[in-house]
Phi, psi and omega in degrees: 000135190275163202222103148284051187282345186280333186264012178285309187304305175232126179296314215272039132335308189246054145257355188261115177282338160299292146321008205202317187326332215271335208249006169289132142224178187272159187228138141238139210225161169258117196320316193256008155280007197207033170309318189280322174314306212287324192269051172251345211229114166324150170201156178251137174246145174195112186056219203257021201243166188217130182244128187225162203250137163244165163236140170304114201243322154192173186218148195234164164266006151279327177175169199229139148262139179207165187254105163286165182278139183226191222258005170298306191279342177268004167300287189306340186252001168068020178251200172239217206257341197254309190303359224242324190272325145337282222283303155337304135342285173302307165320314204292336218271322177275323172293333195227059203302138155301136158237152178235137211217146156321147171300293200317344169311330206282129186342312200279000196103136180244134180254179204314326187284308179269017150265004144327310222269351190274121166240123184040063159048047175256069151179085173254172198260156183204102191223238198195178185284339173284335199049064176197136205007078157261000183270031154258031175268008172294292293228320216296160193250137234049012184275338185284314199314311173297338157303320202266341166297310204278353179259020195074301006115130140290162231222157145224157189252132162280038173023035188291346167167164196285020173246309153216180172254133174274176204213114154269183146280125235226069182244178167331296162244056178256147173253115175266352148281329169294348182292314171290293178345290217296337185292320204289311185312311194291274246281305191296334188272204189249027191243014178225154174283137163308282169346307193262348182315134192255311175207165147229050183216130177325149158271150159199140165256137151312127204252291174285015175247358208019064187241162182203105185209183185297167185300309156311309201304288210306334170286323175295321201281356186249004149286330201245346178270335162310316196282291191290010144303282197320308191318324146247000000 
């Protein structure tokens, strides 16, 4: 387990952008619950989720402290938001190891429509070693791609909440407004934490476009790529 005690031990560490890079990882949230926040903290936005940055200050076998970046400390390193999201990438995988877990694992309870919908494990859970923000490990690089290899399948991703995602498989006769539903149905019960509720709109990544946006965008952008076929 990684352990940061130097820059817990001296503060003004994470003002040192050189000391704190390496303990970066990303938290994600939802952009318009959290709109007046973001414009205190750099953030990267995509579709409706905002990936904001923290550092691991220490970890306990009970529990991790971490510090968001805010935009006061990014004055001080004097980068911007793409050197800070770069580094990040890199940093997040080690502080915050992927895991991709059988559905049934996942913490909050699974209800009965989706666990219907899992066939040969073309539906999985996607968090971190922490069970703590893992659905920004959608972000992290190659884990949908690599998923999306081994099931064959471009993926949609479910947003259940901000520790982690479920990841279907993007086969034929999947309906994916029933897919939305069933998020809405989750988001709306008593089985997501208000405080961790992530989205309510589908994700889907592309596998052979390696792209990742909401479900609309992908159904507008493979409609219009269709349409300009015709056209020609």
């Amino acid at each position: 387990m990684i352990r940061n005690e130097k820059v817990l031990d001296d503060i003004n560490a994470l003002l040192d952008y050189d000391s704190i890079k390496d303990y970066l990882y990303m938290n994600v949230i939802n952009a318009d619950e959290n709109r007046s926040g973001l414009s205190q903290v750099p953030h990267t936005i995509v579709g409706d989720l905002a990936i904001i940055y923290r550092v691991m200050i220490q970890t306990t076998e009970e529990q991790f402290c971490s510090a968001k970046v805010t935009n006061q400390m990014m004055d001080i390193y004097g980068i911007d938001v793409n050197k800070l999201h770069n580094d990040a990438l890199i940093s997040s995988p080690r502080i915050m190891k992927p895991e991709v877990l059988p559905l049934e694992t996942l913490a909050i309870g699974t209800p009965k429509e989706i666990a219907l919908l899992e066939t040969e494990r073309q539906m999985v859970v996607i968090t971190n070693e922490h069970r703590t923000d893992g659905a920004s490990t959608m972000f992290y690089a190659g884990v949908l791609n690599d998923l999306a290899t081994k099931l064959n399948h471009s993926l949609y991703i479910i947003p259940s909440s901000t520790d982690e995602c479920i990841v279907v498989s993007d086969s034929l006769n999947l309906n994916h407004e029933h897919l939305e539903n069933l998020l809405h149905e989750v988001n709306n019960s008593s089985l997501v934490d208000p405080d961790k509720k992530l989205s309510d709109h589908l994700y889907h990544y592309d596998k052979d476009a390696r792209i990742l946006e909401k479900a609309d965008d992908y159904e507008k952008r493979i409609y219009k790529e269709k349409y300009s076929q015709l056209l020609h």
